[in-house]
C-alpha positions in Angstrom: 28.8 18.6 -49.7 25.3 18.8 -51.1 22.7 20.5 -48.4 19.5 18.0 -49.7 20.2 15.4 -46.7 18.3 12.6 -45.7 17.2 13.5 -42.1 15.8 10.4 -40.1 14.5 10.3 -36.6 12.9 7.9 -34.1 9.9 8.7 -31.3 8.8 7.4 -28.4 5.0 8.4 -27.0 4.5 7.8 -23.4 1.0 6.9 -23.5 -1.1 4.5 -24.2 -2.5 3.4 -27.4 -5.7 1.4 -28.1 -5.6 -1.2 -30.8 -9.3 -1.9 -30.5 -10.3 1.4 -32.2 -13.3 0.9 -34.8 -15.0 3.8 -36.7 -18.8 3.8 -35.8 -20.8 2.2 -37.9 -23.5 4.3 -39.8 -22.8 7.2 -38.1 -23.4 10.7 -40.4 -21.5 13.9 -39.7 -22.2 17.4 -39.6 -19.2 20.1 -40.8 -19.6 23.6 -41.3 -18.6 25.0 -44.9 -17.2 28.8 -45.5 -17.8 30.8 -49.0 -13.9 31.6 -48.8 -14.8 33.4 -52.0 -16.6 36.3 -49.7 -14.0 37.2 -47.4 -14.5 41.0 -46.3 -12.4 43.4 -45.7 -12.8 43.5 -42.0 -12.0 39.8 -41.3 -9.4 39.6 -38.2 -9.5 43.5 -37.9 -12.3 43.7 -35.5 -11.7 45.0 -32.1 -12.5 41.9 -30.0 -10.4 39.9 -32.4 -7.3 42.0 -32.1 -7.7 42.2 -27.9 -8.5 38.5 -27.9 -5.1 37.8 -30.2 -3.4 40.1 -27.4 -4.9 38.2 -24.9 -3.6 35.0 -25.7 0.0 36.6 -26.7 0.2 37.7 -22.9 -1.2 34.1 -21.7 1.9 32.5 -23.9 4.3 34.7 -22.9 3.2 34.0 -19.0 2.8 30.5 -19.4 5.3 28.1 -18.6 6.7 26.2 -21.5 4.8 23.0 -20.7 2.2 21.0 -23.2 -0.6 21.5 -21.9 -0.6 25.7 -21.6 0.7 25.4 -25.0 -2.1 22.8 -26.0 -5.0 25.4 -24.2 -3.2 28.5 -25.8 -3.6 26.9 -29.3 -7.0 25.9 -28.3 -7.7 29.6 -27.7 -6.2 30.7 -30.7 -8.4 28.0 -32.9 -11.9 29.0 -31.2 -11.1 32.9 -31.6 -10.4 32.0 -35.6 -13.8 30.1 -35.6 -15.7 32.7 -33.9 -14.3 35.5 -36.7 -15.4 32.8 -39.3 -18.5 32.2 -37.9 -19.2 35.4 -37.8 -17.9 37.4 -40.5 -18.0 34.6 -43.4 -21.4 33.4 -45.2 -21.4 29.5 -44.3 -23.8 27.0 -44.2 -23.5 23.3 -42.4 -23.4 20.2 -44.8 -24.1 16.4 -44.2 -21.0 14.4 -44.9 -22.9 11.2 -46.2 -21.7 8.0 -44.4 -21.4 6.3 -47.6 -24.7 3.9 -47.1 -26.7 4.7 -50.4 -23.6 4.4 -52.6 -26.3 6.5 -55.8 -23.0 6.4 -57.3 -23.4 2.7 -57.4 -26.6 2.2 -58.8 -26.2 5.0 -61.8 -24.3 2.9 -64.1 -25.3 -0.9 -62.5 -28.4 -1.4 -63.0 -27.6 -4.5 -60.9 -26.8 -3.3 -57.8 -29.0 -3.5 -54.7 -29.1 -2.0 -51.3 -28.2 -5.6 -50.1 -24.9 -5.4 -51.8 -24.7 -1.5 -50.8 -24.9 -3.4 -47.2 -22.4 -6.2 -48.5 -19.9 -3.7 -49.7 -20.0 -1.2 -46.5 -19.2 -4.8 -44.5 -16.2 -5.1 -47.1 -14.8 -1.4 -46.3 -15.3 -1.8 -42.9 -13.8 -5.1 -41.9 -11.0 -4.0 -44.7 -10.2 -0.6 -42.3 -10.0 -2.8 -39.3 -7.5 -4.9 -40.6 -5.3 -2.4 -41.6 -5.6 -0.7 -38.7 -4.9 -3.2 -36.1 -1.3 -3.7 -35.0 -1.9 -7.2 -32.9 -0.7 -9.4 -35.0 -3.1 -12.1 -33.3 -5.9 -10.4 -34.1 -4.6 -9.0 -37.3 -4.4 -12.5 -38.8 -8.8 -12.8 -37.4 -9.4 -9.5 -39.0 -7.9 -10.4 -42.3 -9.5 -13.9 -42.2 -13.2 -11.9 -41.5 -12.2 -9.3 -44.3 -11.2 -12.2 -47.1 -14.7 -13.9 -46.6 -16.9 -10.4 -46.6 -15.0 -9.8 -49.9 -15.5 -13.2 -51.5 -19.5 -12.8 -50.1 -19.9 -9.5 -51.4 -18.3 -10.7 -55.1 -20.3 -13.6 -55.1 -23.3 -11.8 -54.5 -22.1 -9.3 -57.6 -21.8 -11.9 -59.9 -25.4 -13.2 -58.8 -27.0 -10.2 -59.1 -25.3 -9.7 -62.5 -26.4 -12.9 -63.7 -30.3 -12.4 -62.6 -29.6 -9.0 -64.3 -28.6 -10.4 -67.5 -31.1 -13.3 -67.5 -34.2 -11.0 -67.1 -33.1 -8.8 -69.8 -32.4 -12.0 -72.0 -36.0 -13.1 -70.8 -37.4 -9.3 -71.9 -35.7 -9.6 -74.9 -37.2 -13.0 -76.1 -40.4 -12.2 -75.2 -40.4 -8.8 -76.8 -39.8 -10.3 -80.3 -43.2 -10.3 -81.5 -43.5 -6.4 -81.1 -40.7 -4.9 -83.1 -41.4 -1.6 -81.3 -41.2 -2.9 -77.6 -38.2 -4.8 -78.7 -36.2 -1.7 -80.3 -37.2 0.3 -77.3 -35.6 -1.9 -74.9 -32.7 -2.7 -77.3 -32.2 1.2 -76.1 -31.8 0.6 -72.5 
């Protein structure tokens, strides 16, 4: 009998959920980064570490076996670990963009615009809703919004492209007369 089983199981949650989660819109976030590269020596060997580890050993083994001591234990646990990092390891807090000026974009399009940076975020965003919504009433409005932000946003590409390609054509043609202006651009 081979010991690599397939193990299958089913849950029920006994609380609510709410379908009519969105992610906010344009909102930046803020997350602290540790140099894990300059640990010391005395990380999690300080004194208040050790009697605040002991602490919440003796608040576990008192507790009653219910969630929530077991969810504020844990939550003890994770804010003493913090503090140590905090303390003890060089960090600095970053920005996590929100994905709005899309540089990444613009590097190697020459086309692109903030309008369709604007276009595209719509596209992402009515795309996460669908996917995330379980009604299936509202799925099938969510995926009708989502189809016409994408065909929006790709005609908007391919009009930008085109304006694009017709300046340049237009830069081109009248650059003929100067062989140096037109090499130079020939460049680009």
């Amino acid at each position: 009998m081979p010991d690599h089983s397939l193990l299958s199981w089913s849950m029920h949650l006994n609380f609510p959920v709410d379908e009519n989660t969105e992610p906010k819109a344009n909102a930046a976030s803020f997350k602290t980064k540790y140099d894990l590269g300059k640990i010391p020596d005395d990380w999690l060997n300080s004194e208040s570490f050790i009697s605040d580890i002991d602490r919440i050993i003796c608040t576990l083994e008192e507790s009653e076996a219910n969630q929530c001591d077991i969810d504020k234990t844990y939550e003890s646990f994770i804010n003493s670990i913090k503090s140590e990092m905090s303390e003890k390891i060089p960090n600095k807090i970053i920005q996590i963009s929100n994905g709005s000026s899309n540089k990444h974009r613009r590097i190697k399009k020459p086309w692109w615009s903030t309008e369709l940076t604007d276009l595209w975020n719509e596209v992402c965003k009515s795309e996460t809703m669908y996917l995330k919504t379980k009604s299936c009433h509202s799925k099938k409005q969510l995926r009708h919004l989502y189809c016409q932000n994408r065909k929006l946003f790709d005609k908007n590409v391919q009009q930008a492209k085109r304006r694009y390609w017709y300046k340049m054509q237009d830069d081109l043609t009248s650059s003929c007369d100067n062989p140096k202006e037109f090499w130079r651009k020939i460049e680009r």
